[in-house]
C-alpha positions in Angstrom: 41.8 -20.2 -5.5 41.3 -16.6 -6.6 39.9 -15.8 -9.9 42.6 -13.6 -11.1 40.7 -10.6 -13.4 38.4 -10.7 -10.3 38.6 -6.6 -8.8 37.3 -5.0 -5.6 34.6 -2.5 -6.4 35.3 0.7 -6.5 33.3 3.8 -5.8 30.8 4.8 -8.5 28.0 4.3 -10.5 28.4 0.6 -11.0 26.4 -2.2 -9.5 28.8 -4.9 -7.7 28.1 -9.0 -8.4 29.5 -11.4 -6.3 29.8 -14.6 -8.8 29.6 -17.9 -7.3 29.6 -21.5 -9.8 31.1 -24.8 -9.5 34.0 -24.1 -12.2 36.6 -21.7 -13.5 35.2 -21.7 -16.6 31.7 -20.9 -15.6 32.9 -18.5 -13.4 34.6 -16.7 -16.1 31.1 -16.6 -17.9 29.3 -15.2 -15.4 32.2 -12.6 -14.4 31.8 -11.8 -17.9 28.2 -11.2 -18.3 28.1 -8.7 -15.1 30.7 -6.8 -17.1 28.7 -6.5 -20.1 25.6 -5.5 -17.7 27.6 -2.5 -16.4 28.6 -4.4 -13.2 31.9 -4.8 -11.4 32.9 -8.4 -10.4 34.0 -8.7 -7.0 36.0 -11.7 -5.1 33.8 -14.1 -3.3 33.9 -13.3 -0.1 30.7 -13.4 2.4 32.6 -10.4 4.5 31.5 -8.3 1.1 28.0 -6.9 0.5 27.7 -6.8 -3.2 24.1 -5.7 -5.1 23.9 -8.9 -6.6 25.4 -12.3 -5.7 25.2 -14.6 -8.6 24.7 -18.1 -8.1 24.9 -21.2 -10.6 23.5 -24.2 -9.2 22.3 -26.4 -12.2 25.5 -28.3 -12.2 26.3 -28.3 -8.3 23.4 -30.5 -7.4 25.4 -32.7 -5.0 26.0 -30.1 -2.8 22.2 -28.1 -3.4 21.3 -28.4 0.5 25.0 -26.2 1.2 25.0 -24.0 -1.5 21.1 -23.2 -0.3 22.3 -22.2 2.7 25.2 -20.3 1.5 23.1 -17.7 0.1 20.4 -17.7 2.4 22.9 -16.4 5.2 24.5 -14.5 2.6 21.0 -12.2 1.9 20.2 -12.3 5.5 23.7 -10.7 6.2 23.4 -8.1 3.4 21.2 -6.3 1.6 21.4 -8.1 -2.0 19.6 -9.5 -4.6 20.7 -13.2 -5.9 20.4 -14.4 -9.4 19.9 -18.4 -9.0 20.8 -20.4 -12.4 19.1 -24.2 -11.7 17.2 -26.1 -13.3 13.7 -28.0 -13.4 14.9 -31.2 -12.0 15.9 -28.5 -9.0 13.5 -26.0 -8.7 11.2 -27.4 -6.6 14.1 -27.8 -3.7 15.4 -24.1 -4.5 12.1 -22.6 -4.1 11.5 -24.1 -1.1 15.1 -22.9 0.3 15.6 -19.4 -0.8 13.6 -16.4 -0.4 11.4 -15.3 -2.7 12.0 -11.8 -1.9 15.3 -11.6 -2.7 15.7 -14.2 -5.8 15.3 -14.2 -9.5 15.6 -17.5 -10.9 16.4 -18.6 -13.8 15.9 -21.9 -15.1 16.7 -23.6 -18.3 17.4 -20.4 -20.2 19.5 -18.4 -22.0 22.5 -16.1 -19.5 20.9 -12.9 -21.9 17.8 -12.9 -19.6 19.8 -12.3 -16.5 21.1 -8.2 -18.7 18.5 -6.6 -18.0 18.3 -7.5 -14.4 22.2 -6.7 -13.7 21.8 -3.6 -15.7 19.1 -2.1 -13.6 15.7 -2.5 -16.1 14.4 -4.6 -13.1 15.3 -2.4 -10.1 15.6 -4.0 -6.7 13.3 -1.2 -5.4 10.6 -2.5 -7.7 11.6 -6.3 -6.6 11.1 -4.6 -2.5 7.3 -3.4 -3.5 6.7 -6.7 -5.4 7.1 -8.4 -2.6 5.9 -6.0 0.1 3.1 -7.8 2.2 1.3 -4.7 3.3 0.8 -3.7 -0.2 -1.2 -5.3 -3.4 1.0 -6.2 -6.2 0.1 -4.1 -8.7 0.1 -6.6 -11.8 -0.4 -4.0 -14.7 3.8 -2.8 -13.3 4.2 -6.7 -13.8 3.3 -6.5 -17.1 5.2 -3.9 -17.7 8.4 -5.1 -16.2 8.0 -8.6 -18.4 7.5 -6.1 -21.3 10.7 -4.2 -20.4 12.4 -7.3 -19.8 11.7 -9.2 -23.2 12.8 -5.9 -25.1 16.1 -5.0 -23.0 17.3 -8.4 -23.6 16.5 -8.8 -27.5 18.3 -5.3 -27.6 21.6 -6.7 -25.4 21.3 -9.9 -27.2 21.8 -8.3 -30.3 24.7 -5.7 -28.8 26.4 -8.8 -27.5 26.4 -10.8 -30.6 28.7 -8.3 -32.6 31.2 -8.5 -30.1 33.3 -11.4 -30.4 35.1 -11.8 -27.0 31.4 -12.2 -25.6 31.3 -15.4 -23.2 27.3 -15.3 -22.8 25.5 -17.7 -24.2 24.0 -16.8 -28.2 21.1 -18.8 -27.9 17.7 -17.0 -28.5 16.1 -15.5 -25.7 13.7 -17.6 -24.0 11.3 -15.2 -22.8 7.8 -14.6 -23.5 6.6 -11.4 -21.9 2.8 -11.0 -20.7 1.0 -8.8 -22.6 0.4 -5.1 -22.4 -2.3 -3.6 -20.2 -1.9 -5.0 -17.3 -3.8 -7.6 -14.9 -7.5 -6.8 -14.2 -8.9 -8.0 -10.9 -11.7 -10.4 -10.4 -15.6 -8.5 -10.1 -16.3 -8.7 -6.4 -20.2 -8.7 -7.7 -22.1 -11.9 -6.2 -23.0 -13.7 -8.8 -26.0 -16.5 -8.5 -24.5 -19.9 -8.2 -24.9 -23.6 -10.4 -23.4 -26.4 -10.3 -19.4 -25.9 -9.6 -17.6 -26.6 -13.0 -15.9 -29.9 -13.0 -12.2 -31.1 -13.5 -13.1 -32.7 -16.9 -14.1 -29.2 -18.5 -11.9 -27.9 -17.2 -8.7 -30.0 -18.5 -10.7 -29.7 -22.0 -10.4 -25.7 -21.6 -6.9 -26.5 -21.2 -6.5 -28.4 -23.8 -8.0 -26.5 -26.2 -6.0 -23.5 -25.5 -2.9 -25.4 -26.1 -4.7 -26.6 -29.3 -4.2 -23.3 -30.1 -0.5 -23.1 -30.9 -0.6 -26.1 -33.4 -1.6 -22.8 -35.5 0.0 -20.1 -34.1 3.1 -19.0 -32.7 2.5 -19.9 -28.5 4.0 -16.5 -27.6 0.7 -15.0 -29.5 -1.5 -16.2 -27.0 0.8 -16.2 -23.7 -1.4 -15.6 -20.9 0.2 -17.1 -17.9 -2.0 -16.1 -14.9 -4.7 -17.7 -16.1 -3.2 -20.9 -17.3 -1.8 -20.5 -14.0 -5.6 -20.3 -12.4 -7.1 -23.1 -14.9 -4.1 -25.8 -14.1 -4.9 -25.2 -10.1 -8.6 -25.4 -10.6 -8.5 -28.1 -12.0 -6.2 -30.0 -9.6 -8.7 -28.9 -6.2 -11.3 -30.4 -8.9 -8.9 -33.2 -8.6 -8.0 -33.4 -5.0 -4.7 -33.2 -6.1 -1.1 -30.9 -5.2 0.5 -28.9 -7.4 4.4 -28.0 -7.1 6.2 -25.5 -8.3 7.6 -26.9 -11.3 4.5 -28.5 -12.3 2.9 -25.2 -12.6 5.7 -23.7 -14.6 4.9 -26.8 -16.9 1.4 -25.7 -16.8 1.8 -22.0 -17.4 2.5 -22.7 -21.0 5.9 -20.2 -20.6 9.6 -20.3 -20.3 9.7 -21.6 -16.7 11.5 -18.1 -15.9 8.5 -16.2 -16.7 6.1 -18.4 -15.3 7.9 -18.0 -12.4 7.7 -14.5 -11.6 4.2 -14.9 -12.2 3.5 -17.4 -9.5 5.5 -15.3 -7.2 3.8 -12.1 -7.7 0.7 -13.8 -7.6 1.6 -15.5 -4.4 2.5 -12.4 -2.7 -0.8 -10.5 -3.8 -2.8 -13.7 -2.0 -4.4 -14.7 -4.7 -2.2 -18.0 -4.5 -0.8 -19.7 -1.3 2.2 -21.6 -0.7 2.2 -24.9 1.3 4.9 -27.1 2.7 5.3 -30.5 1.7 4.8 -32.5 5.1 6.6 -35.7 3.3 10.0 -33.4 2.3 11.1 -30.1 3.4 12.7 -29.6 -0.1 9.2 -28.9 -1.9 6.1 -26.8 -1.7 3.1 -26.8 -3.0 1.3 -24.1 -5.0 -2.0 -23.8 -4.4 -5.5 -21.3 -4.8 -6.4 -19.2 -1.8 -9.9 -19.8 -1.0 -11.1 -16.2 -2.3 -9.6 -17.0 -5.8 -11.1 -20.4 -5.6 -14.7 -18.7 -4.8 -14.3 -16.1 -7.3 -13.2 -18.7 -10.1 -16.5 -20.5 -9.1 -18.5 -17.5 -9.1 -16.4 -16.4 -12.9 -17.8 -20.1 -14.4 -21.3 -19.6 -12.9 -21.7 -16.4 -14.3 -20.2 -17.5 -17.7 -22.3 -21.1 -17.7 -25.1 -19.8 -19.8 -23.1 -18.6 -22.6 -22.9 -19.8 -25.9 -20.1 -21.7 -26.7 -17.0 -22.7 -24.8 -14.7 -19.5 -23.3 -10.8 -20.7 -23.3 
């Protein structure tokens, strides 16, 4: 059945979304928010290329395994980007199943975050370089973007909570952006070798960072990349595999955020994905072996300091 205020696109500025979720209701939520993003709603049809295709999976899990391969044909047969709604208990089986390359996913968090996206503060020519293989991420335009982000969606949050025919969600954003100035790479220097730090230290660095927001607000301190780098040392310390919600957890971010970083950071190399040769439905995240040599040769050259670095 046909939403009924669904419209064909029509020539102009406006991006088109294509809204597909498991109810009227939600539908009418999501048709809704691409409005208020300055998009047109179009009917679901896969004969249509809109920009954006907008899927809600976190209450269609019986039917994941079709609805993941609904929009993978869907972005192989157009050009689009899709905006996938799930959840944690999920993500591992989405990430696995959709491409990178043309997803944003949220999980767990607020519709608000999905504004700036629609609304163009997260082009999809930016999303194309991220995820260009014959180019280096460039993680200073990440932190820019998560900056961009954060602010674009406190400043719809707040345009969309004065009107009262607003269907998005009014919870608070849950977004903590990274923090200005970009990503610096690792010295390529040699540096003289000791003993490899141990898993032990190591989970006591991460600890004490976490320590830190018993004090603080969290989103003072939110550096995901290297909680990111910390939480996989530690597990090839361990012997152990990490998925990709389990490094979310890790990253010490809204899952959303965390994320994008493990993405982009996958794309630049410095991480590497692996399959799951027990079930197809989850990969692992793990360090490539140059960012597991430079980590080593980053402890070595800090293991005659004074004092514990966190």
């Amino acid at each position: 059945m046909e939403h009924p205020d669904y419209e064909y696109g029509q020539a102009g500025n406006s991006n088109t979304a294509m809204i597909s979720a498991a109810s009227l209701s939600r539908r009418a939520e999501l048709e809704e928010l691409a409005r208020l993003s300055g998009c047109v709603p179009i009917k679901h049809d896969d004969d249509i290329a809109a920009d954006y295709l907008l899927a809600d999976l976190s209450s269609n899990m019986d039917t994941e395994t079709d609805s993941f391969s609904g929009i993978v044909r869907y972005l192989d047969r157009h050009r689009s980007t899709a905006l996938v709604w799930t959840n944690m208990d999920s993500l591992d089986a989405a990430y696995a199943a959709l491409p990178q390359g043309r997803c944003h996913f949220l999980i767990d968090t607020s519709d608000v975050e999905a504004m700036p996206i629609l609304a163009g503060a997260f082009e999809r020519g930016s999303m194309d370089r991220l995820h260009d293989r014959d180019s280096d991420v460039e993680f200073g335009s990440l932190h820019r973007i998560s900056d961009e982000l954060a602010q674009f969606a406190r400043t719809l949050a707040r345009i969309a909570d004065t009107d009262r025919n607003v269907a998005v969600s009014d919870k608070p954003v849950s977004f903590s952006p990274a923090p200005f100035g970009g990503f610096q790479g690792f010295p390529t220097k040699a540096v003289a070798r000791t003993e490899k730090i141990n898993a032990a230290t190591l989970r006591d660095t991460i600890k004490l960072r976490r320590l830190r927001e018993r004090f603080f607000d969290a989103e003072l301190f939110a550096d995901p990349a290297w909680d990111i780098l910390l939480d996989l040392k530690a597990a090839t310390q361990e012997g152990q595999k990490v998925s990709v919600s389990s490094l979310c957890i890790a990253a010490a971010v809204p899952p959303t955020t965390a994320l994008r970083w493990i993405t982009a950071m996958t794309e630049n190399g410095m991480l590497i994905r692996q399959q799951d040769p027990d079930d197809a439905r989850r990969v692992f995240i793990g360090l490539s072996d140059e960012t597991n040599t430079k980590l080593d040769d980053y402890f070595a050259a800090t293991a005659s300091r004074s004092g514990q670095i966190i």
